[in-house]
C-alpha positions, 0 to 999 in steps of 0.5 A: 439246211444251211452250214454254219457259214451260211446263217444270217446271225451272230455266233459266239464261242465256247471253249474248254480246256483242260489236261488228261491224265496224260499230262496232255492239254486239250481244248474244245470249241463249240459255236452256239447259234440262232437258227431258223427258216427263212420263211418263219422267222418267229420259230427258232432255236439255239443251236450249237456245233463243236467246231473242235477238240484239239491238243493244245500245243504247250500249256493251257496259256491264254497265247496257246488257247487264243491260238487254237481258237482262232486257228478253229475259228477260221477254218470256218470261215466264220470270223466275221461272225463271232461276237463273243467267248466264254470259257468255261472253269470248273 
């Protein structure tokens, strides 16, 4: 099995944020992707990895959450890859 670095597609991100009871503001990254094998192309299925479950560092401002993410993102080296983001509200 190949890493998320490896596959030949596209990945988009999503991200979650949100405060605990202890007034701490976290942050998840996950990766969703299409895999398959190369020798059968036409079997594939969506997958996805979290790629992160951080603290934020202050509040839950788009600067801070831009930040953690692209920190995340390129501890991958997976920048090249992403296409998309959609953050997920309650």
């Amino acid at each position: 099995m190949c890493t998320i670095q490896d596959i030949p597609g596209q990945i988009s991100i999503t991200f979650d944020a949100w405060t605990s009871d202890a007034s701490d503001p976290y942050l998840r990254v996950t990766a969703h992707y299409i895999y398959s094998e190369a020798d059968q192309p036409n079997e594939w299925e969506l997958r996805l990895k979290v790629l992160g479950y951080t603290e934020i560092q202050g509040n839950h401002s788009g600067a801070n959450t831009a930040a953690v993410i692209l920190c995340v993102v390129d501890q991958y080296g997976i920048c090249h890859k992403v296409r998309g983001s959609i953050v997920e509200r309650e």
